[in-house]
C-alpha positions as CSV (number, residue, x, y, z in Angstrom):
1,X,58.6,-55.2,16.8
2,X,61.1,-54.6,18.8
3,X,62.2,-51.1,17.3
4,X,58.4,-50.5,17.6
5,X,58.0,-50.3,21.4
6,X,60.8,-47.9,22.1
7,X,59.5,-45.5,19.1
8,X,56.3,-45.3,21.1
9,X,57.6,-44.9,24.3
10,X,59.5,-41.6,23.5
11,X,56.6,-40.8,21.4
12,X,54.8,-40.6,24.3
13,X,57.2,-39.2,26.5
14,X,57.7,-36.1,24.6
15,X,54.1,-35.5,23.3
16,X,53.3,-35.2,27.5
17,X,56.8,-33.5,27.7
18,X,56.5,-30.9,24.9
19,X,52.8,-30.6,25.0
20,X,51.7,-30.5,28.3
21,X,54.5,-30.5,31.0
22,X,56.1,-27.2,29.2
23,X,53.1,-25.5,28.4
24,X,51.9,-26.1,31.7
25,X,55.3,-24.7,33.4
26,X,55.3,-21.0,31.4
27,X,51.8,-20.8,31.9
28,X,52.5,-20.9,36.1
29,X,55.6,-18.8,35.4
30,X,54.0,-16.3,33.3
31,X,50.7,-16.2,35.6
32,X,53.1,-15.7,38.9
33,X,55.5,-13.0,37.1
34,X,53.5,-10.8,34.3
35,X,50.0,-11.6,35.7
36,X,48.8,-8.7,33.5
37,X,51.0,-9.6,30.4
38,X,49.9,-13.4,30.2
39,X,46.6,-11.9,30.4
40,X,46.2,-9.9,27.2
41,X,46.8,-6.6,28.9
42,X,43.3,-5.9,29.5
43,X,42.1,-2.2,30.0
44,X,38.6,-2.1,32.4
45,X,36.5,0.7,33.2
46,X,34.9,-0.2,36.3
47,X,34.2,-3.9,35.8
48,X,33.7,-3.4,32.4
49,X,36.1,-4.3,29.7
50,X,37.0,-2.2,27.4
51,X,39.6,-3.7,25.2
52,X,43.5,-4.3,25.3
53,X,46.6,-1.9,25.7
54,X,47.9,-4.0,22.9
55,X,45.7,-3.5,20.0
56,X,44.5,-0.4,18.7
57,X,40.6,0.8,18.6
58,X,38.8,2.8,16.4
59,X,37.5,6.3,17.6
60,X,35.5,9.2,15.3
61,X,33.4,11.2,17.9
62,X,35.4,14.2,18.2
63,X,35.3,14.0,22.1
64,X,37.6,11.4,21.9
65,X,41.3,11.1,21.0
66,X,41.6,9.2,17.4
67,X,44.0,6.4,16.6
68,X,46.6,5.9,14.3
69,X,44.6,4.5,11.6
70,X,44.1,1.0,11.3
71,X,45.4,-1.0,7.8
72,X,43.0,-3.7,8.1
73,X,40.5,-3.2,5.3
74,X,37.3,-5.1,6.3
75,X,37.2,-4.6,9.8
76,X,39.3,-2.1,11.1
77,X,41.6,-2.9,14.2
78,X,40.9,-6.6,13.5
79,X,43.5,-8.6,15.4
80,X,42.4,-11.5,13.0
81,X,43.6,-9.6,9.9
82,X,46.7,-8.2,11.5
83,X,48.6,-6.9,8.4
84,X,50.4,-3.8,6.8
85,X,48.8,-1.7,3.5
86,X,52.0,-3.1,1.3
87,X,51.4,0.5,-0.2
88,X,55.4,1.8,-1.4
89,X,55.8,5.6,-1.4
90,X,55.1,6.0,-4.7
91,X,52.1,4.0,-4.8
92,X,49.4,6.9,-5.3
93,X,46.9,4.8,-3.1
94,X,48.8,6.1,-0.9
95,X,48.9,9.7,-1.4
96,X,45.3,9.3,-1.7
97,X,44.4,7.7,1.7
98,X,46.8,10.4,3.3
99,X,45.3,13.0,1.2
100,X,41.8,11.8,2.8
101,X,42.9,11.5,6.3
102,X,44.1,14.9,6.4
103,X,41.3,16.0,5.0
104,X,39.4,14.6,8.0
105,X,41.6,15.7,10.8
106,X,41.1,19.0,9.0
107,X,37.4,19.1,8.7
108,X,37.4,18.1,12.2
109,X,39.5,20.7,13.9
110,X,39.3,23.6,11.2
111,X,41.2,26.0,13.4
112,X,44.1,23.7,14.0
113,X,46.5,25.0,11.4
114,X,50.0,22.6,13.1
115,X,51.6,19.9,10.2
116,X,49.2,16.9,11.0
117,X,51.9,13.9,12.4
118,X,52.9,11.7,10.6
119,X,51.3,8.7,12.1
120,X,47.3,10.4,12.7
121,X,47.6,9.9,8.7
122,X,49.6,6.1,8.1
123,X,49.1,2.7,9.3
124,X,51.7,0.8,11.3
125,X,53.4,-2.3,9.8
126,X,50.5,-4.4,12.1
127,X,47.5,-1.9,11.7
128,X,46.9,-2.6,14.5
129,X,49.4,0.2,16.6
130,X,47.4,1.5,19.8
131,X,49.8,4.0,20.5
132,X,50.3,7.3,19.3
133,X,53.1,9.5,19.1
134,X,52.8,12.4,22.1
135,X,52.5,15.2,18.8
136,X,50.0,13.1,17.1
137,X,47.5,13.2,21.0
138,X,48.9,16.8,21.3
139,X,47.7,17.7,17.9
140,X,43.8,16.5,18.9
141,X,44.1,18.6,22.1
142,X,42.3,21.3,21.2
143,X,39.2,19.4,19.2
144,X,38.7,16.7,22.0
145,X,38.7,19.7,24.6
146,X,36.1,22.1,22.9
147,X,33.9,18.5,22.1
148,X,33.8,18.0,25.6
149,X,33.6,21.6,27.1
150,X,36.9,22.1,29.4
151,X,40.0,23.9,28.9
152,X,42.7,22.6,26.8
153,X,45.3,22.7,29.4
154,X,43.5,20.3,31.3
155,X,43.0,17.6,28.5
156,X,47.1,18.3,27.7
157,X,47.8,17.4,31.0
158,X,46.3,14.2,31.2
159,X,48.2,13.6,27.9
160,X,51.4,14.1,29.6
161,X,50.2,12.3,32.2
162,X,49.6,9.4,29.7
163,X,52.7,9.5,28.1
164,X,54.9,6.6,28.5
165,X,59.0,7.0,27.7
166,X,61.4,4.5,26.2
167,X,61.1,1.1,27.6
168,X,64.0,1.4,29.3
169,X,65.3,4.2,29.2
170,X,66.3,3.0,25.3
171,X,63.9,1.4,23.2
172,X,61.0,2.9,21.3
173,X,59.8,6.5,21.7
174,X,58.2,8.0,23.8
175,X,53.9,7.0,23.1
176,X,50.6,7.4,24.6
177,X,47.6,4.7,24.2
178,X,45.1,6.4,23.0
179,X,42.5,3.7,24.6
180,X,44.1,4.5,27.9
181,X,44.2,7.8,27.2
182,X,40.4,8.0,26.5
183,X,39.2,6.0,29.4
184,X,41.2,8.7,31.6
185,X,39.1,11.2,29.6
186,X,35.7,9.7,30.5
187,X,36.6,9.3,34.3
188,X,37.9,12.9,34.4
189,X,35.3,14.4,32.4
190,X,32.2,12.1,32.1
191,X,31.6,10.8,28.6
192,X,31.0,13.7,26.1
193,X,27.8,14.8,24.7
194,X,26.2,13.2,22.2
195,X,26.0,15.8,18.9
């Protein structure tokens, strides 16, 4: 019994130490130094929200910029099912799901005779990647700009005005969110017309 007491003593102590008192510290600290981080990095148009700068979304109007394609299979861009295709190099799933998506982009944009990037055509590791390289937006310039009716240069400057560099100065590449990317669209150019 008398083992018994202190047991539950520090039992005690550390549940409220390690389940509430620490918790309760990083969620003040986070809230009072990366309000918008600790938040889910939440994109609003107006007071309407539109999703997260940290997960991808799925886009097929041709108004719009398209996303790196998503590797979630039931519902795409599912943070729930977060998860890579596992497909090797070799695998000819593969090829065929690239041969597809390059089929689309080409379909889409049949005047647009640039190498398609790399990642309009792959999943990340996540499949869930919001971000696109600034060739893969600069590729869809021309399709998004004749879908909504203004000159190119004007949609490939608010590319470049989208385009984030290294985080700093020397991680990454250089991306643009496509999400952020086509809300700036919408409140340039009004939402496209409907086809």
């Amino acid at each position: 019994m008398s083992i018994l007491r202190p047991t539950l003593v520090f039992l005690l102590f550390f549940t409220a130490l390690t389940g509430v008192v620490y918790p309760a510290l990083i969620t003040v600290a986070a809230q009072a130094v990366f309000p918008e981080q600790a938040n889910g990095s939440l994109l609003h148009d107006g007071q309407v929200l539109r999703g997260s700068r940290l997960i991808g979304q799925p886009f097929a109007a041709a108004g719009y910029f398209w996303s790196r394609p998503s590797a979630t299979s039931a519902h795409p861009y599912d943070a729930a099912a977060s998860s890579g295709s596992n497909l090797g190099p070799l695998n000819p799933a593969l090829a065929t799901a690239i041969q597809t998506r390059v089929t689309a982009l080409r379909e889409a944009d049949p005047g647009n005779t640039a190498p398609v990037p790399v990642d309009l055509v792959t999943a990340s590791g996540s499949g869930l990647d919001p971000e696109l390289s600034p060739s893969a937006a600069l590729y869809q310039v021309g399709r998004v700009a004749r879908a909504r009716g203004v000159p190119p240069e004007r949609v490939e400057q608010l590319v470049t005005d989208h385009t984030e560099g290294r985080t700093l100065g020397l991680l990454g590449e250089a991306r643009v969110n496509a999400l952020a990317l086509n809300l700036a669209l919408d409140r340039v150019f009004g939402q496209p017309k409907a086809r």
